[in-house]
C-alpha positions as CSV (number, residue, x, y, z in Angstrom):
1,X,-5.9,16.7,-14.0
2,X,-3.6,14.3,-15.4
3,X,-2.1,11.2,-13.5
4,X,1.2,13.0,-14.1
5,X,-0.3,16.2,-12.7
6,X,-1.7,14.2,-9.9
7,X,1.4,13.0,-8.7
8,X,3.5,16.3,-9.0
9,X,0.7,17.8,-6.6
10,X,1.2,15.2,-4.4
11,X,4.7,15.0,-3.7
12,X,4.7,18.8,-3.5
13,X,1.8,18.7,-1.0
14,X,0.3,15.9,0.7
15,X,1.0,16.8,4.4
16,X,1.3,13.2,5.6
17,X,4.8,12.9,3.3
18,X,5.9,16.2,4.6
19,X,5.7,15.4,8.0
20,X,7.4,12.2,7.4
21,X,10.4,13.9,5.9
22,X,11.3,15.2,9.6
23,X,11.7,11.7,10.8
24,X,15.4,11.7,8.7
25,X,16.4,15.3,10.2
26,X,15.7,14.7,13.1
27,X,18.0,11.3,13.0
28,X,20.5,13.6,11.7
29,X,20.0,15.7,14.8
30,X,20.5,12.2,16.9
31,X,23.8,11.9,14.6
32,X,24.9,15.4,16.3
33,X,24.0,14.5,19.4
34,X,26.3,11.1,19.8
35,X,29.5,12.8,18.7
36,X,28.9,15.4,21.5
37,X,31.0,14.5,24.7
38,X,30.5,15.3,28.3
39,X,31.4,18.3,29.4
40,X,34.5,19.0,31.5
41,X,34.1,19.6,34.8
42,X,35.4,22.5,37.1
43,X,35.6,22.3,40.9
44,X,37.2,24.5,43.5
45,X,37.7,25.6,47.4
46,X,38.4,28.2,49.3
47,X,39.3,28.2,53.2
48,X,36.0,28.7,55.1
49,X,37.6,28.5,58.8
50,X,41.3,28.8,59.7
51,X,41.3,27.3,62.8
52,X,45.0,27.9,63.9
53,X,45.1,31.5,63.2
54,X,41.2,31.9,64.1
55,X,40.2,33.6,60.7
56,X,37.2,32.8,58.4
57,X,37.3,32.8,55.0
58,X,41.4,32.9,54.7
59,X,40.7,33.3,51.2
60,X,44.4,34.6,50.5
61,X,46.5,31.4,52.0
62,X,44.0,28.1,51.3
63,X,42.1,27.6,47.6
64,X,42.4,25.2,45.2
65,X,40.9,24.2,41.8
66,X,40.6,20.9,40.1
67,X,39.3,20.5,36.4
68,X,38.4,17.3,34.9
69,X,37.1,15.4,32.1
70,X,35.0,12.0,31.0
71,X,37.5,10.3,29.0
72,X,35.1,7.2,26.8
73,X,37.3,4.1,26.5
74,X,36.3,0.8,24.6
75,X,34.9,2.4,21.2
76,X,32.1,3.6,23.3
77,X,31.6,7.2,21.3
78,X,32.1,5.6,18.0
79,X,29.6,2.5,18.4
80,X,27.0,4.9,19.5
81,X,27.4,7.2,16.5
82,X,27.6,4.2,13.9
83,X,24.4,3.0,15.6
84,X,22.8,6.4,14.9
85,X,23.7,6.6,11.6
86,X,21.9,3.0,10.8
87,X,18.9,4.7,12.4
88,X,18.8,7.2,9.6
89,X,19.0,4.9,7.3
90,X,15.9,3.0,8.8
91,X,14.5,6.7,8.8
92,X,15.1,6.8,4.7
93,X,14.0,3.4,4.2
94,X,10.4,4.2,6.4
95,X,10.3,7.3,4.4
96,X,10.8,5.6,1.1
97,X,8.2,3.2,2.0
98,X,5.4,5.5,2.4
99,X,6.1,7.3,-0.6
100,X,5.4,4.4,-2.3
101,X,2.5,3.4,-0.4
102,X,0.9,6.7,-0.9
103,X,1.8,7.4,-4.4
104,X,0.4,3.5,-4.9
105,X,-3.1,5.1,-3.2
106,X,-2.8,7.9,-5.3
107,X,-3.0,6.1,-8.6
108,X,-5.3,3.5,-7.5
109,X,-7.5,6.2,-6.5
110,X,-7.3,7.8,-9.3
111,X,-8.4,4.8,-11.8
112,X,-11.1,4.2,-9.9
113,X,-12.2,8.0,-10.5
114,X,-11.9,7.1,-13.9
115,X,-13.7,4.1,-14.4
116,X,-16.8,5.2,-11.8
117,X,-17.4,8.2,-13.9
118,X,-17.1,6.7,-17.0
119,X,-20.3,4.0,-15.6
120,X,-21.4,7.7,-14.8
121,X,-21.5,8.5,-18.1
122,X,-22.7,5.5,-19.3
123,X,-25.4,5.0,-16.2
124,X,-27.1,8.6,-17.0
125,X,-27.4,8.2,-20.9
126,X,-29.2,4.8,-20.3
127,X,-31.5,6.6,-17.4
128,X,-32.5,9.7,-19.8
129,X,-33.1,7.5,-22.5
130,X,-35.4,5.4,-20.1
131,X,-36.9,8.2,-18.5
132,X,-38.4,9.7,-21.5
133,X,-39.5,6.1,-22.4
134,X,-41.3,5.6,-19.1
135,X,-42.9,9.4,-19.2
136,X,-44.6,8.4,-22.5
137,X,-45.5,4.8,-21.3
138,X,-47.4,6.8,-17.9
139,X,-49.0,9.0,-20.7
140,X,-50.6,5.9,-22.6
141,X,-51.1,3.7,-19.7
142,X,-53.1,6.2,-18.1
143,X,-55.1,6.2,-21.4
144,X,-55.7,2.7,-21.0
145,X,-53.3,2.1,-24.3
146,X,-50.9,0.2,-22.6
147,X,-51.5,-2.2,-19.7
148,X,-50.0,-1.4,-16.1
149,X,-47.5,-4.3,-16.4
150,X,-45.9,-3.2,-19.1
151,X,-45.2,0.2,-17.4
152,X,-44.1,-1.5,-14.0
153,X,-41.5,-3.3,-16.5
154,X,-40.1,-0.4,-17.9
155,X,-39.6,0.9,-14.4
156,X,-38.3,-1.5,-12.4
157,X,-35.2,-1.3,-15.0
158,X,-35.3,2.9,-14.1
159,X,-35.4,1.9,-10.5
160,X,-32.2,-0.1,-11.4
161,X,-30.7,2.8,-13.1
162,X,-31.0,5.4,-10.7
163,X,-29.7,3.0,-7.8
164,X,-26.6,2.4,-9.7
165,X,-26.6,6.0,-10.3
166,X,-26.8,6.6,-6.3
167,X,-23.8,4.7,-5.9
168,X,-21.8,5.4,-8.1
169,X,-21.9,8.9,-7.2
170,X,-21.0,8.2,-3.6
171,X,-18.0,6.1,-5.0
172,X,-16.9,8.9,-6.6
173,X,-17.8,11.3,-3.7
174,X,-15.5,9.5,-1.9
175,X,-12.7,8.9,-4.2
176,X,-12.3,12.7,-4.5
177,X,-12.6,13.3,-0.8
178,X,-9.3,11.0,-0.8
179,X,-7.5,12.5,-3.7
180,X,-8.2,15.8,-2.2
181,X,-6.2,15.0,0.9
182,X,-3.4,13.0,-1.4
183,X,-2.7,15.9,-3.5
184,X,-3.4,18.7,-0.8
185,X,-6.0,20.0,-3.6
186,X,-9.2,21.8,-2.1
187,X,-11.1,21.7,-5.6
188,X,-12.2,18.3,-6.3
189,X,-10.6,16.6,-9.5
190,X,-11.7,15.6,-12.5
191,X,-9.1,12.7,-14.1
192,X,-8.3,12.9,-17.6
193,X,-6.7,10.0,-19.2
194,X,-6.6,10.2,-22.5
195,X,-7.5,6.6,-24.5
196,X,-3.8,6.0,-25.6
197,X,-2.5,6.4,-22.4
198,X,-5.4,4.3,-20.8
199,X,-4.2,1.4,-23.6
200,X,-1.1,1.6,-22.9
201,X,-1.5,0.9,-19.3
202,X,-4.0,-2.0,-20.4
203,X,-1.9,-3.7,-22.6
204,X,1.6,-3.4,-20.2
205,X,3.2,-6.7,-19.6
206,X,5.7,-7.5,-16.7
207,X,9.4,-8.4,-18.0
208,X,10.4,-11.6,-17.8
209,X,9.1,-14.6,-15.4
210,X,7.8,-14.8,-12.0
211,X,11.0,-15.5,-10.3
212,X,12.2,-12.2,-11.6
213,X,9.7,-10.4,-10.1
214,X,10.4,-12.1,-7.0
215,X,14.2,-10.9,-7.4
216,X,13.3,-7.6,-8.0
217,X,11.0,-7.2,-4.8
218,X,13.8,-8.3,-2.5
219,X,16.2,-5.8,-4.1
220,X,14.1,-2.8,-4.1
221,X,11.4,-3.4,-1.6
222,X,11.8,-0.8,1.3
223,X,10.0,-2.4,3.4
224,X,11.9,-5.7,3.2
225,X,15.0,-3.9,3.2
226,X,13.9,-2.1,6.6
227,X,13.6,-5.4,8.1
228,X,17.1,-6.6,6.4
229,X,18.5,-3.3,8.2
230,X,16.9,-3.4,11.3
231,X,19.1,-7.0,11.6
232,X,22.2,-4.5,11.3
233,X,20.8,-2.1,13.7
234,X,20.3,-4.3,16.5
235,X,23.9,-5.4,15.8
236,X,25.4,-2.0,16.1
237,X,23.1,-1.5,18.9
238,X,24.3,-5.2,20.7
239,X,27.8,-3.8,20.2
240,X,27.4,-0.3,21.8
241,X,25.7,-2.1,24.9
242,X,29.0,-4.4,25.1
243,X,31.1,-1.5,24.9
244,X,29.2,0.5,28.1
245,X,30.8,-2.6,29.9
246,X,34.2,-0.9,29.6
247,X,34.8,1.4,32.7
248,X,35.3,5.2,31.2
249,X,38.2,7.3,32.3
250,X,38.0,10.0,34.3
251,X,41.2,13.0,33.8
252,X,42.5,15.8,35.2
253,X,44.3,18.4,36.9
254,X,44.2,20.1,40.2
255,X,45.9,23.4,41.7
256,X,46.2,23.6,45.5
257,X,48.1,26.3,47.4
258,X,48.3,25.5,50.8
259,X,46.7,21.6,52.1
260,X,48.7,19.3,49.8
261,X,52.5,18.2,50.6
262,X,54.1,21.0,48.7
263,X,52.5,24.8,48.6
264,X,51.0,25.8,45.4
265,X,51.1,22.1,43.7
266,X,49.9,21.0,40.5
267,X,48.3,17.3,40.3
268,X,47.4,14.6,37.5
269,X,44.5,12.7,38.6
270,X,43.1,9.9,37.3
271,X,39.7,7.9,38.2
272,X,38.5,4.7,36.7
273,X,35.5,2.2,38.2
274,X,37.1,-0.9,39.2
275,X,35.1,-3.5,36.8
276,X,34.2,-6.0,39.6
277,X,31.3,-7.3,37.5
278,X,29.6,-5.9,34.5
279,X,27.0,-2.9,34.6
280,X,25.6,-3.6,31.8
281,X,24.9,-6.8,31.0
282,X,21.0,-7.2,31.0
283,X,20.7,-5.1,28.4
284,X,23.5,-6.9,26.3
285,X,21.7,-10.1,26.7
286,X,18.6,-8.3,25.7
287,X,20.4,-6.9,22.6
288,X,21.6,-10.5,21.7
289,X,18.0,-11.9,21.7
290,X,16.4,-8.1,19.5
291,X,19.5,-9.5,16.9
292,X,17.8,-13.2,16.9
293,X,14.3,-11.5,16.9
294,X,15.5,-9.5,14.0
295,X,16.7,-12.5,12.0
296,X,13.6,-14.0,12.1
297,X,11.6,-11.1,11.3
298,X,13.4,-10.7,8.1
299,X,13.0,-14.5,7.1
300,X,9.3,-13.8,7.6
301,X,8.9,-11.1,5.7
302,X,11.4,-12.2,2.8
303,X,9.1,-15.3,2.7
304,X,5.8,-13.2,2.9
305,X,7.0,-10.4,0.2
306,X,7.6,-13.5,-2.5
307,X,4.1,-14.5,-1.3
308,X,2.5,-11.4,-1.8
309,X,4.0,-10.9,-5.3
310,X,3.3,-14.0,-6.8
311,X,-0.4,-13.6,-5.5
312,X,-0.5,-9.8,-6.8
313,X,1.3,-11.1,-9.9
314,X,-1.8,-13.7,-10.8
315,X,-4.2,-11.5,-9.7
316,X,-3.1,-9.6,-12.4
317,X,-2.9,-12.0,-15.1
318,X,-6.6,-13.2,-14.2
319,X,-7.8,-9.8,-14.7
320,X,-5.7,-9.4,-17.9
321,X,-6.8,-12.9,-19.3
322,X,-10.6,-12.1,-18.2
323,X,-10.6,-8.6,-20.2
324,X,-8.5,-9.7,-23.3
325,X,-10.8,-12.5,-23.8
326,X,-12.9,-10.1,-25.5
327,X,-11.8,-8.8,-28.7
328,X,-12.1,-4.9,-29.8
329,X,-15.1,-5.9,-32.1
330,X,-17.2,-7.8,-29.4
331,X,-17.2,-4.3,-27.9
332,X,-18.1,-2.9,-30.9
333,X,-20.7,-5.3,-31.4
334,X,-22.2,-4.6,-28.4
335,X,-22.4,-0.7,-28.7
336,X,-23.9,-1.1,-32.5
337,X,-26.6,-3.9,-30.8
338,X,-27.8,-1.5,-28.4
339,X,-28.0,1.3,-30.9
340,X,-30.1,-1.0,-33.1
341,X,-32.1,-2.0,-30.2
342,X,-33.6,1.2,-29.0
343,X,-33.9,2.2,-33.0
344,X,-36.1,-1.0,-33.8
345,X,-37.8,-0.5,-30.4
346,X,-38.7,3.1,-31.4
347,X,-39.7,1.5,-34.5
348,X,-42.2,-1.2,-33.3
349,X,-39.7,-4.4,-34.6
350,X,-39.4,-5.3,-31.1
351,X,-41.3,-6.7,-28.6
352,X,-41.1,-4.8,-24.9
353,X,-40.0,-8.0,-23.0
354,X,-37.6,-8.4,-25.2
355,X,-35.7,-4.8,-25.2
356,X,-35.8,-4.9,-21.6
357,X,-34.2,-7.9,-20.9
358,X,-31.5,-6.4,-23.5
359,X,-31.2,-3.0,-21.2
360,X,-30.7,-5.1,-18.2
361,X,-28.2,-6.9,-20.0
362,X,-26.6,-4.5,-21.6
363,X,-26.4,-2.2,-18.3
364,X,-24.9,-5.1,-16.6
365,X,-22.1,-5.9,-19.3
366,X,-21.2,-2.2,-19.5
367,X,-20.6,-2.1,-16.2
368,X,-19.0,-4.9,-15.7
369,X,-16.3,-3.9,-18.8
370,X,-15.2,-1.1,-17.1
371,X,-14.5,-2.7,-13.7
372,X,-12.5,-5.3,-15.9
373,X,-10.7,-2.3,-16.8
374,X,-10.3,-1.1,-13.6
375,X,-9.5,-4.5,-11.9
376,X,-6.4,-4.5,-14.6
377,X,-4.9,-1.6,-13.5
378,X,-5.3,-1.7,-9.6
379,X,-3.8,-5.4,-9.5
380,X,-0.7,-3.9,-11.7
381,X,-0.3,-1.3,-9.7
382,X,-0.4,-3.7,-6.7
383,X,2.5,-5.0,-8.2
384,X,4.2,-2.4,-8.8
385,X,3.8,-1.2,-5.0
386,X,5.5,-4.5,-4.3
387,X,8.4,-4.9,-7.1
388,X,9.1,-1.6,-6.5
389,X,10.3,-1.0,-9.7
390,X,8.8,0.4,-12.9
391,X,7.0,-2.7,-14.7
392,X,3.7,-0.6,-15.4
393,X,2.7,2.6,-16.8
């Protein structure tokens, strides 16, 4: 699979996105909820014992019904529904933020498939060649042609081999066990990056200076702008809490046929708490101190995203420096060396100790190329997890 066709399968599948994606409807449902108002409420009587006539249940000469309703004063209704629609907004900002962390995973994950099988590649090559060396070295030195040092030489460096081998393998193992559950795939994948695309990622620059970048993060990072929103939140939410200070209203009307003044009157009546001190003002003192709280969360983490992206940003340009300090041809050079090595071994120009400490060498340097590789594109995409915005491939 491609990294394009990686990603596609993960945003359609990956269980852990699709859950999250209930987190905004149900903060829509929370929306629904907080413009729904009390219900009204119905009450009525009828006569139960008529003690002057000596009846029960004089249904027909005393009943009455009252009906009423919560009327919110003090913005009550509308604080509370402003202060659910920030929580959505947190909702889409928490959301937004694991799509990016995941997707970051995804390609991380990904690269490093690509570079452990490539030292796959590499590692077996190297260990067939050396195999077939070593079975025909057992074969002389159990002639007596060769001495039992030289043998023990040749496979200490196969011993090498096949433990790089070993672990490489469980890297990759592992690295597919993860994509798996990224993508939602069941079959494990096999990357394919083609060698253009692979340069063109190498050789990416971020746009302009460091300060940019900095600029960038703090416009686009979710995460920081969570924090900046969760300062509004706790404002909204401050303000609500005042507002429950404000005694609600309580309306209505009432028939009653026979126990008021009049037979058969109709009433207005009208209920409000008398505000001799304020119900609610622990929990507006708390909000005050979450908004404070708030502020200096956001401080923090504005201060510790410019951190992290100057860090990420020269963790990047040591890895780019370290790689590009070889040229193309030093790379060649190294490939037609070690092609002329095992030739001239094969031939007899060489001496054993001295095409062994090449193979070590050379095993090493390989190896070490393509984690340069790998180092590059993992520390940009680090960055780009960060920025937020599209500076890589």
């Amino acid at each position: 699979m491609s990294l394009q066709d990686c990603e596609l399968a993960f945003q359609k599948n990956n269980l852990q996105l699709l859950a999250a994606q209930y987190n905004i409807s149900m903060a829509d449902a929370e929306i629904m909820q907080s413009r729904i108002w009390e219900l009204p409420q119905i009450e009525g009587y009828v006569n139960a014992i008529n003690p002057q006539d000596k009846r029960i249940f004089d249904i027909g000469r005393a009943k009455g019904v009252e009906i009423k309703q919560l009327i919110y004063l003090g913005g009550k209704k509308k604080n509370e529904i402003q202060f659910a629609k920030s929580n959505k907004e947190l909702s889409q900002l928490q959301f937004n933020q694991l799509l990016v962390d995941l997707r970051s995973q995804l390609r991380e994950t990904y690269f490093n498939l690509v570079y452990e099988q490539k030292k796959q590649v590499s590692i077996e090559s190297q260990l067939k060649y050396m195999n077939d060396l070593l079975a025909a070295y057992k074969v002389q030195t159990d002639k007596g042609n060769i001495s039992l040092k030289d043998y023990v030489r040749l496979q200490s460096i196969v011993i090498q081999l096949n433990n790089d081998k070993i672990e490489i393998n469980n890297n990759i193992l592992g690295f597919q066990q993860k994509m798996k559950v990224l993508t939602g795939n069941s079959e494990s994948i096999l990357p394919n990056l083609p060698k253009p695309e692979e340069n063109e990622i190498l050789i990416s620059q971020p746009f302009g200076d460091l300060e940019i970048l900095k600029n960038k993060a703090l416009e686009n990072n979710a995460d920081y702008l969570y924090n900046l929103k969760l300062v509004d939140n706790s404002k909204l939410y401050a303000q609500w809490q005042k507002s429950l200070n404000v005694p609600d209203l309580n309306l209505g009307a009432e028939y009653d046929q026979a126990s008021g003044t009049f037979n058969n009157e109709v009433n207005l009546k009208i209920g409000i708490p008398i505000p001799l001190w304020k119900v609610n003002k622990g929990n507006v003192e708390k909000a005050k101190y979450a908004i404070q709280q708030n502020e200096k969360n956001s401080e923090y983490q504005k201060l510790n995203l410019e951190t992290q992206v100057e860090s990420a940003y020269q963790t990047w340009k040591n890895q780019y420096d370290q790689y590009f300090e070889l040229k193309p041809l030093d790379i060649e050079n190294l490939e037609t060396v070690y092609n002329g090595i095992l030739k001239n071994f094969r031939n007899g120009n060489i001496s054993l100790i001295e095409f062994t400490d090449f193979m070590e060498s050379y095993r090493q340097t390989v190896l070490q190329i393509y984690e340069m590789k790998k180092q590059i594109m993992i520390s940009a995409e680090n960055l780009n997890q960060l920025v937020q915005t599209k500076i890589f491939y």
